[in-house]
BAGUDREN-599049 format. One record per atom (N, C-alpha, C): residue number from 1; residue in three letters; atom name; x, y negated, z negated. Coordinates in Angstrom, 3 decimals, padded with zeros to 6 digits. Last residue first. Layout:
BEGIN
ATOM, NUM, ALA, CA, X, Y, Z;
...
END
This chain:
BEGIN
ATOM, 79, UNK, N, -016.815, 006.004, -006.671;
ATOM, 79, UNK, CA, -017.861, 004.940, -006.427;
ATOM, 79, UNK, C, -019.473, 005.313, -006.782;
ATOM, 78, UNK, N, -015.178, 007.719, -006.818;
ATOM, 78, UNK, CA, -015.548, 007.481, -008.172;
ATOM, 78, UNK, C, -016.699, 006.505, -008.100;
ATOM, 77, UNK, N, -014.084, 007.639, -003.854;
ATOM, 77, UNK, CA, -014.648, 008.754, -004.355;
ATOM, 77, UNK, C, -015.508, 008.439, -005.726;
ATOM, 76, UNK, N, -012.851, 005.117, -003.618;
ATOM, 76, UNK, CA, -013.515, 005.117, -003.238;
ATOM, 76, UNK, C, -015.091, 006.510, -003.317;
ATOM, 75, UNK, N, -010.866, 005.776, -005.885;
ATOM, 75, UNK, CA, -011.427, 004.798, -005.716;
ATOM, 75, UNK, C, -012.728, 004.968, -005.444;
ATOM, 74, UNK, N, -009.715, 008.024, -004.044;
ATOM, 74, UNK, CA, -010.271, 007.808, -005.400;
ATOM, 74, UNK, C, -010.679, 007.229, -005.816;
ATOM, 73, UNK, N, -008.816, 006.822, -001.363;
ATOM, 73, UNK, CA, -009.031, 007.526, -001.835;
ATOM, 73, UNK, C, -010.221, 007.421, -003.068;
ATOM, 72, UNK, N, -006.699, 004.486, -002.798;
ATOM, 72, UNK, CA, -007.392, 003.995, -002.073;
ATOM, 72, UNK, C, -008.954, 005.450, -002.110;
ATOM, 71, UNK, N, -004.844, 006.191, -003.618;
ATOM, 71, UNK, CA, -005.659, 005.747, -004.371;
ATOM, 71, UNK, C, -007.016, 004.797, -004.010;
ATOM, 70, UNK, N, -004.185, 007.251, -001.219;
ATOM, 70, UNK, CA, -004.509, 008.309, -002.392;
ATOM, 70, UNK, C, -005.244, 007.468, -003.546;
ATOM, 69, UNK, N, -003.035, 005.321, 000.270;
ATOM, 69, UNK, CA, -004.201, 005.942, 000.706;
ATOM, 69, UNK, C, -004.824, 006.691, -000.373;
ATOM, 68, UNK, N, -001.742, 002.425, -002.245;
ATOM, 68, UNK, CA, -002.240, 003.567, -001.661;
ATOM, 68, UNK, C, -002.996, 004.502, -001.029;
ATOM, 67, UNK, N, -003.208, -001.125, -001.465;
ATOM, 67, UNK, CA, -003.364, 000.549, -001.930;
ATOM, 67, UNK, C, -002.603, 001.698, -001.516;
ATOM, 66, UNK, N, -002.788, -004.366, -001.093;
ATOM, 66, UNK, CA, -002.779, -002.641, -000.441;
ATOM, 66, UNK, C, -002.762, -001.593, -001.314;
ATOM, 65, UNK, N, -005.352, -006.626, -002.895;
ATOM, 65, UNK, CA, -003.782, -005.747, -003.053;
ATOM, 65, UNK, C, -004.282, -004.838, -001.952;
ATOM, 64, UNK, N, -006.413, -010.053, -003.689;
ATOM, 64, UNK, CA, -006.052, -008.937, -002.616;
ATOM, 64, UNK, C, -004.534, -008.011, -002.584;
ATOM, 63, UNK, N, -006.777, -011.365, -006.434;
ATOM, 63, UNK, CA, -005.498, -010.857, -005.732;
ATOM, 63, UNK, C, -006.276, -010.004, -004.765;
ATOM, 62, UNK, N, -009.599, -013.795, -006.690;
ATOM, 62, UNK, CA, -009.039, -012.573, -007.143;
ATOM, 62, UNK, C, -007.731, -012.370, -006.032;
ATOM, 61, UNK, N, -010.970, -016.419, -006.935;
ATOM, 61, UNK, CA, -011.142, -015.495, -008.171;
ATOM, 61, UNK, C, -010.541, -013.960, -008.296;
ATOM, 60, UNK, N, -010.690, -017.520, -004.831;
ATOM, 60, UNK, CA, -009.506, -017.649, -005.951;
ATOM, 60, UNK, C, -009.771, -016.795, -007.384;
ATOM, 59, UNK, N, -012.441, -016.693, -003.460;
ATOM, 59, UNK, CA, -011.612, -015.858, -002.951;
ATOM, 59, UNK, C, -010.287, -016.539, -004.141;
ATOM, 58, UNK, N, -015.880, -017.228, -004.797;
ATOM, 58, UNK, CA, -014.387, -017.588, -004.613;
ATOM, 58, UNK, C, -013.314, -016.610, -004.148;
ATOM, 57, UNK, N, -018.287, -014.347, -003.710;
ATOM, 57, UNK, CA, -017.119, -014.808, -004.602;
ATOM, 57, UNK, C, -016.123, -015.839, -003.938;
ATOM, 56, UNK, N, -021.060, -013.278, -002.674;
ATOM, 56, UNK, CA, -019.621, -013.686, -002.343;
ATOM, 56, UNK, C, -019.191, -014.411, -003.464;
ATOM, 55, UNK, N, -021.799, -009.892, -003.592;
ATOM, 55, UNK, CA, -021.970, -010.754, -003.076;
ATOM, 55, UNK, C, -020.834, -011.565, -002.952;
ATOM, 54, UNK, N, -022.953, -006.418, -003.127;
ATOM, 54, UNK, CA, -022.236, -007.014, -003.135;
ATOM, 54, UNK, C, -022.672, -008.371, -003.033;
ATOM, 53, UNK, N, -023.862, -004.530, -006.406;
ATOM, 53, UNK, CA, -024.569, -005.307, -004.874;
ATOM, 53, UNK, C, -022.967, -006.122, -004.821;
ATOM, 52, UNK, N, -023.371, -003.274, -008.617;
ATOM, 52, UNK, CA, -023.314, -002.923, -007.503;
ATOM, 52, UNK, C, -023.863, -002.904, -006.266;
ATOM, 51, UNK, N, -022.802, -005.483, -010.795;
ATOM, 51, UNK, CA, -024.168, -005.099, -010.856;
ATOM, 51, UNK, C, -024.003, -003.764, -009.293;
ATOM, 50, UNK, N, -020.101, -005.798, -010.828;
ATOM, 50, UNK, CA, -020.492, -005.067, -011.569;
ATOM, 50, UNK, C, -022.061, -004.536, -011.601;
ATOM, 49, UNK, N, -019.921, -006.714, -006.613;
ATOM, 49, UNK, CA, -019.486, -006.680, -008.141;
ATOM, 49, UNK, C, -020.206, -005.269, -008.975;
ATOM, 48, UNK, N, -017.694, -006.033, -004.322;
ATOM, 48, UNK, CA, -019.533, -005.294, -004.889;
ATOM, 48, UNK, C, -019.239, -005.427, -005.896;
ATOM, 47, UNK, N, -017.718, -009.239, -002.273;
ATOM, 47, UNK, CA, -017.155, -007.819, -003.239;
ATOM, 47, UNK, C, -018.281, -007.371, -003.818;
ATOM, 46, UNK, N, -016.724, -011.440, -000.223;
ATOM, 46, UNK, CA, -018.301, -010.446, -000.681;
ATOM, 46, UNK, C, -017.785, -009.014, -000.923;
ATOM, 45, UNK, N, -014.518, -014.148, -000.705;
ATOM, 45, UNK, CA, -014.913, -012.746, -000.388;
ATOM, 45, UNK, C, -016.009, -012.530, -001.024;
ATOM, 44, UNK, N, -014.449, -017.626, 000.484;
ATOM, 44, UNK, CA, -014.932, -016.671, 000.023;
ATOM, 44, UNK, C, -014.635, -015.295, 000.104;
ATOM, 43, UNK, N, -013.814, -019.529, 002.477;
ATOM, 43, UNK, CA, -012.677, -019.571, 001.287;
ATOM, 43, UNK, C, -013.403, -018.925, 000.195;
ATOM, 42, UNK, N, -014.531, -019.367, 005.021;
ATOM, 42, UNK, CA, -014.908, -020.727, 004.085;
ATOM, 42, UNK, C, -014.266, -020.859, 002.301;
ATOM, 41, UNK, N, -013.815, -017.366, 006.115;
ATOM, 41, UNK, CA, -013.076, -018.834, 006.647;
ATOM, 41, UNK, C, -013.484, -019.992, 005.927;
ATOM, 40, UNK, N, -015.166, -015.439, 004.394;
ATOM, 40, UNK, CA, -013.316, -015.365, 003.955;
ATOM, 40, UNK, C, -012.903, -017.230, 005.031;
ATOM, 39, UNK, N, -017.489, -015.569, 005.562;
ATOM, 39, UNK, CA, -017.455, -016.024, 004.377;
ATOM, 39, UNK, C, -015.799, -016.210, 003.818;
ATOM, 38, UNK, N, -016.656, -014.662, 008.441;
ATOM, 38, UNK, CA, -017.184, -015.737, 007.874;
ATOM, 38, UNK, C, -017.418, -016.447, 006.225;
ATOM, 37, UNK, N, -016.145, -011.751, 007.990;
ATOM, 37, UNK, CA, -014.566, -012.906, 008.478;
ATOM, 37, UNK, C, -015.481, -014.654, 008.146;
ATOM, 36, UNK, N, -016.122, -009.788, 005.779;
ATOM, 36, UNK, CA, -016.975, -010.619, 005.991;
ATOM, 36, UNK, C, -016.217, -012.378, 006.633;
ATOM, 35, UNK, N, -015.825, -006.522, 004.568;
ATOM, 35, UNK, CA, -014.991, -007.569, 005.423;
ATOM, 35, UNK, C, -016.545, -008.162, 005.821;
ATOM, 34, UNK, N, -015.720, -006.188, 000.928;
ATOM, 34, UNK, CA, -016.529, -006.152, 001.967;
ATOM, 34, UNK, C, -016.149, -006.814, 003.287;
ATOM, 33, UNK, N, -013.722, -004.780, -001.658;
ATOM, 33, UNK, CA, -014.333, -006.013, -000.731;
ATOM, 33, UNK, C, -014.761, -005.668, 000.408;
ATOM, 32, UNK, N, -014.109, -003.417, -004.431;
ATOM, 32, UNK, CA, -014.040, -003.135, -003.491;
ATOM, 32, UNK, C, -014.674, -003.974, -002.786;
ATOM, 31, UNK, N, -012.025, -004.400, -007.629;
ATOM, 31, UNK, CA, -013.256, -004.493, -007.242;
ATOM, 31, UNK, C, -013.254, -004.226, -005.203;
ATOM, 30, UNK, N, -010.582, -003.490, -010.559;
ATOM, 30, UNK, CA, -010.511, -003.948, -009.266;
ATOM, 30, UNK, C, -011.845, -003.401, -008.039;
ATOM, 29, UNK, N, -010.582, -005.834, -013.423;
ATOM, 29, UNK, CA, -010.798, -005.340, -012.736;
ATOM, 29, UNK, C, -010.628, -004.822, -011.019;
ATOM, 28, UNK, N, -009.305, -008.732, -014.431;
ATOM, 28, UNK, CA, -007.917, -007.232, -014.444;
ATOM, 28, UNK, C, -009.052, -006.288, -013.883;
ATOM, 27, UNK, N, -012.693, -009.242, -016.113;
ATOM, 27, UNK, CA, -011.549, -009.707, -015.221;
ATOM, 27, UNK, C, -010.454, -008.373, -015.480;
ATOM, 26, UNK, N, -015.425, -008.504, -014.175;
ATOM, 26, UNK, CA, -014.598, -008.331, -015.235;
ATOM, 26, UNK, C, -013.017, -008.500, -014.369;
ATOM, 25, UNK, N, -018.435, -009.847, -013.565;
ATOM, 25, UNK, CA, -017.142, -009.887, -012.857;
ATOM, 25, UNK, C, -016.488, -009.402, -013.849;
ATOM, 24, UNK, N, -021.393, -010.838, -013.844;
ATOM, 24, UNK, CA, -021.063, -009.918, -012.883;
ATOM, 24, UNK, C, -019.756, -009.124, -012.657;
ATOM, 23, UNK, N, -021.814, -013.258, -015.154;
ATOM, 23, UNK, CA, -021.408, -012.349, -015.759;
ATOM, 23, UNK, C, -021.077, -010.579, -015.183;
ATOM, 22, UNK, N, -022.929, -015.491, -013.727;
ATOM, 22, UNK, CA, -023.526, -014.181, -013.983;
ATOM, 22, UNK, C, -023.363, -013.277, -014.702;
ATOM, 21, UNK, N, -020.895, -017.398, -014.396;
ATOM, 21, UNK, CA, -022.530, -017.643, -014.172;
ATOM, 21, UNK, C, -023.576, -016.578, -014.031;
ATOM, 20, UNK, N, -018.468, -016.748, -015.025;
ATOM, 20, UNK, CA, -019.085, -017.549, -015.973;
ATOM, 20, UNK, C, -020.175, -017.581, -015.833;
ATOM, 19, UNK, N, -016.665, -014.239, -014.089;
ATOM, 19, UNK, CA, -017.642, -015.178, -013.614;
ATOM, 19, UNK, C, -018.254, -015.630, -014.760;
ATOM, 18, UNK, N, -013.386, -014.276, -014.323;
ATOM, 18, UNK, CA, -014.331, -013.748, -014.783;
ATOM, 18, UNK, C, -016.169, -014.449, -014.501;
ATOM, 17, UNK, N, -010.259, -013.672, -013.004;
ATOM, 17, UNK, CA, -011.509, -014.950, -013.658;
ATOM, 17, UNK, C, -012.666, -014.021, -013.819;
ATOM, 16, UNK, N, -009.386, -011.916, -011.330;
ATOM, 16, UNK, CA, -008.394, -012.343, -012.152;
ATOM, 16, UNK, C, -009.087, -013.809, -012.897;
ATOM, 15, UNK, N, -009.900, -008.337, -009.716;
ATOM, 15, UNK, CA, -010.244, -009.771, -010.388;
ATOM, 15, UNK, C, -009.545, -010.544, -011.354;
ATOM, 14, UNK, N, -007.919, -007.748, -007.098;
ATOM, 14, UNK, CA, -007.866, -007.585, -008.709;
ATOM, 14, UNK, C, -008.756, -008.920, -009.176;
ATOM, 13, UNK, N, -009.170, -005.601, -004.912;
ATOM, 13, UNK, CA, -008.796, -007.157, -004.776;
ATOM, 13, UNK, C, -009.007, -006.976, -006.077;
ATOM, 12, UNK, N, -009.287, -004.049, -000.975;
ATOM, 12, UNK, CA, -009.759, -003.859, -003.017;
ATOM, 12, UNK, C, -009.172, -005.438, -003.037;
ATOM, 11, UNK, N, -011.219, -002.657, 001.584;
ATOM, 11, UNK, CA, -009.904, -003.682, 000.953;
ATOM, 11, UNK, C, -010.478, -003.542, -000.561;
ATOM, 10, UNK, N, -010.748, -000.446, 004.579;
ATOM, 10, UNK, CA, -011.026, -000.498, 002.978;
ATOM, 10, UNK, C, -010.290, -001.460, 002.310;
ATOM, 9, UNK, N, -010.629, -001.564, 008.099;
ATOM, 9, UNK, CA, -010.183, -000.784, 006.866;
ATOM, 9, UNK, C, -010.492, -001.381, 005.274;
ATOM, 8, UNK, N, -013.822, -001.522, 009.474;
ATOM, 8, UNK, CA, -012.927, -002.065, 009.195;
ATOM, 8, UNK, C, -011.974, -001.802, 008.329;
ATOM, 7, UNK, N, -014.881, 001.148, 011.706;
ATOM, 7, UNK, CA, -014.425, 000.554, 010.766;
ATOM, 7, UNK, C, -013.811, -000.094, 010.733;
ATOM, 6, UNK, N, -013.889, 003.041, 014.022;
ATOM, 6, UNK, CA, -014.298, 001.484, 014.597;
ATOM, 6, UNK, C, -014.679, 001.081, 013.111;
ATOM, 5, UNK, N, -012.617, 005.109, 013.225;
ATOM, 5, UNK, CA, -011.755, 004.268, 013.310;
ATOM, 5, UNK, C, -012.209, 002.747, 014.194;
ATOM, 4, UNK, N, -014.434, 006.750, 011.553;
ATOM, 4, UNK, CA, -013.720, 005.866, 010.639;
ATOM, 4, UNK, C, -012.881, 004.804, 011.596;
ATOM, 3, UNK, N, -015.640, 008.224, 014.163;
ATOM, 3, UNK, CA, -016.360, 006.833, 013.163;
ATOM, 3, UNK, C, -015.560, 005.661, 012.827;
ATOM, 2, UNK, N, -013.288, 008.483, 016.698;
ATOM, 2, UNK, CA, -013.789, 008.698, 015.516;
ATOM, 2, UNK, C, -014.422, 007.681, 014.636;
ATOM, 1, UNK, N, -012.931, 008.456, 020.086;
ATOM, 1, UNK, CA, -012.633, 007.660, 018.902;
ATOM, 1, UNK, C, -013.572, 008.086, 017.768;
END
């Protein structure tokens, strides 16, 4: 079995609010999420915001989208 495949797969997620308290967040951004099954059961994701740490966020503060691998990809390359 190969690295990538005890990973969790790569999630993105459109910000769609803007954080008021840090200013960390741009909104229509899309931001790369962190799997974190405990913070997602309390109705959070830990995304790497704009400062490029991740932390947790309302999970109403954004769309979870699938990607393309290709863009998925690039994305992850431009990081």
């Amino acid at each position: 079995m190969s690295p990538s495949e005890n990973q969790p797969p790569v999630k993105f997620a459109i910000c769609l609010a803007e954080d008021e308290q840090g200013g960390d967040l741009t909104r229509r951004k899309i931001y790369q999420v962190i799997s974190d099954a405990q913070a997602e059961s309390h109705g959070y994701l830990r995304v790497i915001d704009d400062s490029g740490e991740d932390y947790l966020y309302s999970a109403g503060f954004f769309l979870v989208v699938a990607l393309p691998a290709e863009v998925t990809s690039a994305l992850l390359e431009a990081a």
